[in-house]
C-alpha positions, 0 to 999 in steps of 0.5 A: 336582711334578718338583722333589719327585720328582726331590728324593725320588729323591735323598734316597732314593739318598742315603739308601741310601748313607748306610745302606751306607756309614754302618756300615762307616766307623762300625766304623773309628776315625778320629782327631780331626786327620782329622775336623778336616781333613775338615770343613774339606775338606767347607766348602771344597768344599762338598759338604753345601750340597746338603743344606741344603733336605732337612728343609725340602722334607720338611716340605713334603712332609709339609704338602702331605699332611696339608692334602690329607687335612685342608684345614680345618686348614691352618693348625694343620697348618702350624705344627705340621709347622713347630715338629716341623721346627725341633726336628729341625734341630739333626739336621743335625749328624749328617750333618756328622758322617758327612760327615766320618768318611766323608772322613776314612776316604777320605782321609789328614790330608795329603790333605784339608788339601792338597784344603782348600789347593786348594778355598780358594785362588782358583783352587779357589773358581773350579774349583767354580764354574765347572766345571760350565760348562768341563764342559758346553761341552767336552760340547758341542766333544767332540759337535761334534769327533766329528761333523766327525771321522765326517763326514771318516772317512765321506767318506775311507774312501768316497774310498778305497775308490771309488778301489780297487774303484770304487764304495763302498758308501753311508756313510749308515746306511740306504742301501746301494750295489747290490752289484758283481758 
């Protein structure tokens, strides 16, 4: 149930971009060689791939309620939504489509082939695979750097501060040192 939820919250968010965003791109011309270039920068990095499960994981939405509401007729229920589906698949195009114009309105021809350039070559392929977990451990360093540097800070500036008025007010959040008089 998470993953429906957590599916709709996206497809609505991207939904609402499209929708916003759609209009504007669509009142500029773009050439030819830009959306050329820009479908080959969307297959390098692979930016539509996320898209692929949005008409199957509709219809199953859609399966799921109409058997809730009709469970005699699973089966009918199912093929129907199923061919309804498949009829709409050849739609994904359209997305490929804005996709494109959209990457082609963002960036120059000269942009996206150098992106393509970077995003195909075996040092791109690796950034996208394994950026996101170069990204998640220096999350992790930068959270264990910050709470050594905290400690270090937290315990000097009560080193210095004890050798200048004497005694230093606590370092911890919830402790105060009594105040000299």
């Amino acid at each position: 149930m998470n993953k429906i939820t957590g599916f709709a919250r996206a497809f609505a968010t991207a939904a609402v971009l499209l929708s916003v965003s759609v209009p504007a791109v669509q009142a500029q011309d773009v050439t030819e060689d830009q959306i050329k270039a820009a479908r080959a920068t969307i297959a390098a990095l692979g930016v539509t791939n996320s898209f692929d499960n949005i008409l199957p994981n509709l219809a199953a939405r859609l399966k799921n309620s109409l058997i809730q509401a009709s469970p005699n007729h699973q089966e009918l229920i199912s093929a129907t939504v199923d061919e309804k589906a498949l009829g709409l698949a050849a739609r994904r195009s359209d997305l490929e489509r804005e996709a494109a114009t959209i990457y082609a309105k963002t960036f120059s021809v000269e942009e996206l082939n150098a992106i393509t350039a970077f995003y195909s070559s075996g040092a791109g392929k690796k950034l996208l695979n394994d950026g996101p977990i170069a990204s998640r451990e220096l999350l992790k360093a930068a959270d264990i750097w910050a709470a050594g540097v905290s400690r270090d800070l937290a315990q000097e500036a009560t080193k210095s501060l004890d050798e200048k008025i004497g005694s230093a007010p606590a370092a911890d959040a919830g402790t105060q040192a009594p105040a000299q008089q």
